[in-house]
C-alpha positions as CSV (number, residue, x, y, z in Angstrom):
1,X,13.2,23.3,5.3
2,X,10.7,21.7,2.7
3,X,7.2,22.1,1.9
4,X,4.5,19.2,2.1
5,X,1.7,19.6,-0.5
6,X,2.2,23.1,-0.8
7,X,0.7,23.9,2.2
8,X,3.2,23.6,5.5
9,X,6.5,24.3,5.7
10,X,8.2,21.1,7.2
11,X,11.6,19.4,7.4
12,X,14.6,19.3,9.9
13,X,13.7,23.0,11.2
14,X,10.0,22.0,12.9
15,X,11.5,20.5,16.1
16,X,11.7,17.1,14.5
17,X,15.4,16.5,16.5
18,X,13.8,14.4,19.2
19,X,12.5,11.9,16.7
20,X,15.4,10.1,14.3
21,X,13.4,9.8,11.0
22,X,17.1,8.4,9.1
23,X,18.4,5.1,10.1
24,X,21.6,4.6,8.1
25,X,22.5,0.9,6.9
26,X,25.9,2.1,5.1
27,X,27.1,5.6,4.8
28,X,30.6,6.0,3.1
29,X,33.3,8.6,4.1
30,X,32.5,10.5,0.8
31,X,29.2,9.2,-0.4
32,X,28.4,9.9,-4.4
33,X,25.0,9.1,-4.3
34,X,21.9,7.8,-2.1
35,X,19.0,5.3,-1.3
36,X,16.4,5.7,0.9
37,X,14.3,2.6,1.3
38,X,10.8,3.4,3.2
39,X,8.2,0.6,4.0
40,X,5.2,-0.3,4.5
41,X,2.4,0.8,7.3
42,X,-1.6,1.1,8.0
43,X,-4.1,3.7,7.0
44,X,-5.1,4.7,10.3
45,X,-2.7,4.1,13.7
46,X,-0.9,6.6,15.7
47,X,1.2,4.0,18.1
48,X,4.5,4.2,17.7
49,X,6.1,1.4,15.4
50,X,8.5,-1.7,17.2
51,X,12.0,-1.5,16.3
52,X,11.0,-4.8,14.2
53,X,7.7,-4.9,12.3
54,X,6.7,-7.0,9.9
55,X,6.3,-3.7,7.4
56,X,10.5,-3.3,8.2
57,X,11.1,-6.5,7.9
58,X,9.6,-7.3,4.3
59,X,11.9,-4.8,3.6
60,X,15.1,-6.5,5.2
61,X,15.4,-8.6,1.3
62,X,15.9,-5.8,-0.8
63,X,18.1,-3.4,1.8
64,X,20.3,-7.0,1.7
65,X,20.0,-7.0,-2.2
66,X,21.0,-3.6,-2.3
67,X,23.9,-3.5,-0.3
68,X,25.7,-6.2,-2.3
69,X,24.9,-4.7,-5.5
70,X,26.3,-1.3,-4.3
71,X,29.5,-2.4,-2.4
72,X,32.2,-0.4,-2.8
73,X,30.4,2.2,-4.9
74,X,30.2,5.0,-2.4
75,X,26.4,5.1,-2.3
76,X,25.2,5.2,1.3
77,X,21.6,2.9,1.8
78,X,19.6,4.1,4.3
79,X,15.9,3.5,6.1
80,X,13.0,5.9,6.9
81,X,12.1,5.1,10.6
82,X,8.2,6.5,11.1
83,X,6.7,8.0,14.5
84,X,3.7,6.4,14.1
85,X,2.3,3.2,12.3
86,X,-0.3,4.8,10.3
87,X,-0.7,7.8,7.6
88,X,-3.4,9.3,9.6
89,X,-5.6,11.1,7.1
90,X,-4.2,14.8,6.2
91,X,-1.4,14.6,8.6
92,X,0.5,11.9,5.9
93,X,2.7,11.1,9.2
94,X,4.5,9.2,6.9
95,X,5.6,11.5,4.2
96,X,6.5,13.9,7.2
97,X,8.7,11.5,8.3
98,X,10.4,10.8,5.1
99,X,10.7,14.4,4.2
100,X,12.5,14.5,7.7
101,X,14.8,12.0,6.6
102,X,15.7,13.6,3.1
103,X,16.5,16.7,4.9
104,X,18.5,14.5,7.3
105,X,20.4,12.6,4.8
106,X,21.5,16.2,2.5
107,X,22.8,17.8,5.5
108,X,25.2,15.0,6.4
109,X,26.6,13.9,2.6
110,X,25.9,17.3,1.0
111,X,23.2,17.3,-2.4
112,X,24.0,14.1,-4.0
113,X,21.7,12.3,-6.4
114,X,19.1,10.0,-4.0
115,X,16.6,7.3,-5.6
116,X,13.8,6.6,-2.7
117,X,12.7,2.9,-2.9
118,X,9.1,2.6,-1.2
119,X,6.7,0.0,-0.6
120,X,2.8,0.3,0.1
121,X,2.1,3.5,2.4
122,X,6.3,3.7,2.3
123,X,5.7,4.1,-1.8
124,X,3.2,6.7,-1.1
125,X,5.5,8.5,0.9
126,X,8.2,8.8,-1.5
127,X,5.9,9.8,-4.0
128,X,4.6,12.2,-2.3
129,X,8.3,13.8,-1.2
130,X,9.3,12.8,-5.0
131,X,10.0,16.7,-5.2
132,X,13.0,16.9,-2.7
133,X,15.9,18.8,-4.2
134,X,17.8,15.3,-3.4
135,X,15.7,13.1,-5.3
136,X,16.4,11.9,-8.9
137,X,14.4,8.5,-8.9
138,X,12.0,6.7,-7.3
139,X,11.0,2.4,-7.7
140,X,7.1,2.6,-6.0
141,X,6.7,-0.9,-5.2
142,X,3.1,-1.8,-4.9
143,X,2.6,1.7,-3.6
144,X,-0.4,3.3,-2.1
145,X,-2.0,5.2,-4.7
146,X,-5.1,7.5,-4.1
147,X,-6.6,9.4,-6.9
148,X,-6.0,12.9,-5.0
149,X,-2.7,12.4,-4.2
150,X,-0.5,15.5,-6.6
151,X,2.0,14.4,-9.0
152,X,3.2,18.0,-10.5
153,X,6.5,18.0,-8.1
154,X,7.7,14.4,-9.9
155,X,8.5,16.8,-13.0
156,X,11.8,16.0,-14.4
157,X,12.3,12.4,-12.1
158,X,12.4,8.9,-12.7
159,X,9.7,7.2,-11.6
160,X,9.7,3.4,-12.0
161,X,6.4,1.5,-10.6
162,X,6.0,-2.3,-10.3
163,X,2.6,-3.7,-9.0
164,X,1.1,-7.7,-8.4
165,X,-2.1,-8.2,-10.2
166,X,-3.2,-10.3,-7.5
167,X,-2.9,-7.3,-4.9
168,X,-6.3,-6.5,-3.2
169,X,-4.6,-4.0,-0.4
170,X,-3.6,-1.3,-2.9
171,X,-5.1,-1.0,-6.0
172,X,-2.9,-1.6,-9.3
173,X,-5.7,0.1,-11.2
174,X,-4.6,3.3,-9.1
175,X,-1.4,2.9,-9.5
176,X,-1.6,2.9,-13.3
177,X,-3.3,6.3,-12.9
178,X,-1.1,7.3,-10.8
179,X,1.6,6.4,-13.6
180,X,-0.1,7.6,-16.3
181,X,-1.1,11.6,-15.1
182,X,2.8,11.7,-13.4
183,X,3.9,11.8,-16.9
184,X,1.6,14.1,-18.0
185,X,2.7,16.1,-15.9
186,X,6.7,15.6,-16.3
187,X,7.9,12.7,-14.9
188,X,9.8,9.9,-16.9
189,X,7.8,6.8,-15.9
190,X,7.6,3.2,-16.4
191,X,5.4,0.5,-15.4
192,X,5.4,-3.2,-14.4
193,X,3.1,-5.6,-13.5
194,X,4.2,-8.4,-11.5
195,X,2.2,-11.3,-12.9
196,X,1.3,-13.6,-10.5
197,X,2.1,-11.6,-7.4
198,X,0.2,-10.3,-4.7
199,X,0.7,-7.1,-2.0
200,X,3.0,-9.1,0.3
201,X,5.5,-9.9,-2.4
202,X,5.7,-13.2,-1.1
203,X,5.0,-14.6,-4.6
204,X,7.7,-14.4,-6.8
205,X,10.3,-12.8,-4.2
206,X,13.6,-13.0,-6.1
207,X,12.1,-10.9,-9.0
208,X,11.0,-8.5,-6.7
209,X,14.3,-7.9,-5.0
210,X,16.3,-8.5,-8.8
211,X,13.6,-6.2,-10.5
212,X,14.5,-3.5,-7.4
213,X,17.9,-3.2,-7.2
214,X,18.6,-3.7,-11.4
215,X,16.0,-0.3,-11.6
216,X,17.8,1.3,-8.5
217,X,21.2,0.9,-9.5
218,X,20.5,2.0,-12.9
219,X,18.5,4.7,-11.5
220,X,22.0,5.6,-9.6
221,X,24.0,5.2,-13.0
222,X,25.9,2.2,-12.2
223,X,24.6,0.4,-15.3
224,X,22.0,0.8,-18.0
225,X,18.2,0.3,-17.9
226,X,16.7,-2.5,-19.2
227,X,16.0,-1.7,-22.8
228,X,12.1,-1.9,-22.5
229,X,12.9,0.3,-19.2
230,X,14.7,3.1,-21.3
231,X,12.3,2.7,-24.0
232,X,9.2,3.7,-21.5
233,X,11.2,6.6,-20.1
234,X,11.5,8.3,-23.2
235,X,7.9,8.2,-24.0
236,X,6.2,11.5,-24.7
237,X,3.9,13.2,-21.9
238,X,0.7,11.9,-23.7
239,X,1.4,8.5,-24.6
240,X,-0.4,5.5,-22.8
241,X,2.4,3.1,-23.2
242,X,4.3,1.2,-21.2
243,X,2.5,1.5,-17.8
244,X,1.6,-2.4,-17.2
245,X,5.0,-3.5,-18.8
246,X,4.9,-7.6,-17.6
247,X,7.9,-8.1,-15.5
248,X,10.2,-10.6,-16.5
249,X,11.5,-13.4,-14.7
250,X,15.1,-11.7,-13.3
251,X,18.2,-13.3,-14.5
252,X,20.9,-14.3,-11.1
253,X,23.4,-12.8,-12.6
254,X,24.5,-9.3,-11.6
255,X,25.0,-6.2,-14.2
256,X,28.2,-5.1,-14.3
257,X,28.9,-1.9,-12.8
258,X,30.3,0.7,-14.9
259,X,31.4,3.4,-12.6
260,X,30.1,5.9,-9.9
261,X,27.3,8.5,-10.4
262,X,28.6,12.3,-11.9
């Protein structure tokens, strides 16, 4: 079992059986490594999602981006299916949900590294179950961001964010605060703002999904970060830099893999 904010203990032990929080889209025989992709959602709604929501589908590019990139690595890609559409105030329905999963996904491969991939309320999940044992790395993608949301448990992670400027859902201003008080307090951070682009991702698209899966699989170890990437993550605790790094346009071609996570 895991905790949630400090304050309930949650996880695989609460009853949660009836509800299946993992989906898996590839799960190897001996998996090395993990991703959990979680999307997006509303604010307020307790009806139970459809099996395909626009949220899940925006979604459907990168899990496709992802499984190329990571064929024949041994990482197993899987989704966070929610119980209800909405966070829902204190009850963060979603973060229960994804700490569900986490706990799901280490008792079937075992404690191998997993890098959560999150957009909107789905990036506000991951941060906020950024502390799972599991979890080495997280890419928050336009991610939900709210100034009294904690940060302390992201110690010692990766945490890569990319936000539009032209988003007027969630707030890149919060998510640069967000950025800058996780590494204060521990995490390895680096942002990116997606010039041009707005919460959707609908502008620019292919630099979204190349941007995502280049920081994931390096994340994983199959290739090194992008040299302003590694640069930002080595940053001290107190610097300012390297939060509203511009995004690049994304090159077609692939990195090569290099091996398999340790």
């Amino acid at each position: 079992m895991t905790e949630l904010d400090g304050a309930e203990v949650i996880g695989s032990g609460t009853g949660a059986a009836a509800h299946e929080a993992l989906h898996w889209r590839v799960r190897p025989a001996a998996a090395r490594a993990a991703v959990l992709v979680l999307h997006g959602g509303e604010e307020h709604n307790l009806a139970r999602p459809r099996p395909l929501n626009l949220p899940l589908l925006r979604m459907h590019g990168f899990l496709r981006a992802l499984t190329r990139a990571t064929a024949g690595t041994d990482i197993a890609l899987g989704t966070v299916r929610y119980r209800h559409r909405g966070w829902n105030g204190a009850r963060a329905d979603a973060a229960r949900d994804a700490l569900t999963a986490l706990d799901e996904l280490a008792a079937t491969l075992g404690p191998v590294p997993t890098v959560l991939v999150g957009h909107s309320m789905g990036g506000r999940a991951a941060l906020r179950v950024g502390g799972h044992p599991a979890v080495t790395g997280l890419v928050a993608l336009a991610p939900w961001c709210p100034a009294e949301d904690p940060c302390d448990h992201l110690a010692g992670r990766d945490l890569l964010l990319l936000h539009g400027d032209r988003d007027t859902v969630t707030a890149p201003a919060d998510t640069r605060a967000f950025a800058a008080r996780s590494r204060a307090a521990g995490a390895r951070v680096c942002g990116y703002t997606v010039t041009g682009s707005g919460h959707a991702m609908l502008q620019r698209i292919p630099d979204w999904h190349r941007a995502t899966t280049r920081l994931t699989t390096a994340l994983l170890g199959l290739h090194p970060f992008p040299a302003e990437t590694a640069s930002a993550l080595a940053l001290p605790p107190t610097s300012s830099e390297a939060l509203t790094l511009p995004l690049p346009r994304q090159p077609r071609t692939a990195p090569t893999i290099q091996g398999a996570p340790d």
